[in-house]
N, C-alpha and C positions, 0 to 999 in steps of 0.2 A: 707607358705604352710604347711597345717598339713602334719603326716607322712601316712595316710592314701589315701590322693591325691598323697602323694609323689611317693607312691608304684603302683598309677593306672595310673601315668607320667610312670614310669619305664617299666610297663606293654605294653605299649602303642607303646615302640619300639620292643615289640617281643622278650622281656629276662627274662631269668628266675632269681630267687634271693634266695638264703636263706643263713641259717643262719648255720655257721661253726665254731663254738667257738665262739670266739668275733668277728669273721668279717664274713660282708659281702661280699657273691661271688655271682659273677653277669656272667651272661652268655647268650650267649657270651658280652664281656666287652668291647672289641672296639663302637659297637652299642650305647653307653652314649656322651652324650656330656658334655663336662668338668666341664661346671657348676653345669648339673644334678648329676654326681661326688660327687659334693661337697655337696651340699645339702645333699644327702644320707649321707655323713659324718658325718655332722653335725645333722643330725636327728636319727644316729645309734643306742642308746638307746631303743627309741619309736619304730624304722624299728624293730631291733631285739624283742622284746615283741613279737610284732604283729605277726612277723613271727613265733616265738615259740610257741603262742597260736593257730596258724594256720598248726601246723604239722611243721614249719620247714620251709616251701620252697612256691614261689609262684610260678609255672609254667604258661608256654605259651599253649593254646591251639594247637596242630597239626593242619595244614589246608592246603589246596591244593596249591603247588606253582603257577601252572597256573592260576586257576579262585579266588583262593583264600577264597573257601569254607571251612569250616568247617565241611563239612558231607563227613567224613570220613570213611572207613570200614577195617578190617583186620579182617578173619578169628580167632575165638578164641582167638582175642587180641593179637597177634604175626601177625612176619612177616612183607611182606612189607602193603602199605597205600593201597586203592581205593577209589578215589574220586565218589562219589556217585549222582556230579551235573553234572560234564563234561567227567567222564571217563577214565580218567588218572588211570595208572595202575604204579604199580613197584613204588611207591611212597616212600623212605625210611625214619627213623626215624629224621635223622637229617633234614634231608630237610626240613620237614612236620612239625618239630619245629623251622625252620626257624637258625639253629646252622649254622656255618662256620665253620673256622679251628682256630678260634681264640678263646681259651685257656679259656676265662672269664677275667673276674677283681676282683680284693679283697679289699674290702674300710675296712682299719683297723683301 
């Protein structure tokens, strides 16, 4: 698996990634499964490039927890989310990026 599929595997679970010195941190990091783990280890080089050429970090889009839309809104960019297909108000950041309470992971 190039590291370019590796990073849209990664993506695919709703986490974010970049790059912090030599390691990658993954967030949230419970969300990986052991092997896709390893792999990122094993391709950390190539992940970190890419990443650096791309600003640093690959984030998750915000999206509705309920409908699971993307058409999202917040007044001048702050505050909380509204969902723009079903309605849902008070939407906050973490939710809407899909975060838990789970710290991340750092593949070093």
């Amino acid at each position: 698996m190039t590291a370019v599929v590796l990073l849209e595997e990664v993506r695919s679970f709703g986490v974010e990634i970049h790059a912090e010195g030599q390691d990658l941190v993954i967030r949230p990091g419970g969300r990986l499964p052991a092997e896709l783990k390893e792999c990122l280890k094993a391709a950390k080089p190539e992940i970190l490039a890419i990443l650096r050429a791309r600003g640093g970090r690959i984030a998750n889009f915000p999206r509705c927890p309920t409908c699971k839309s993307y058409a999202l809104y917040r007044r001048n960019n702050t505050g909380l989310y509204e969902c723009q297909t079903c309605g849902l108000t008070g939407i906050e950041e973490q939710v809407a990026r899909n975060y838990d309470d789970d710290c991340g992971g750092r593949v070093q």
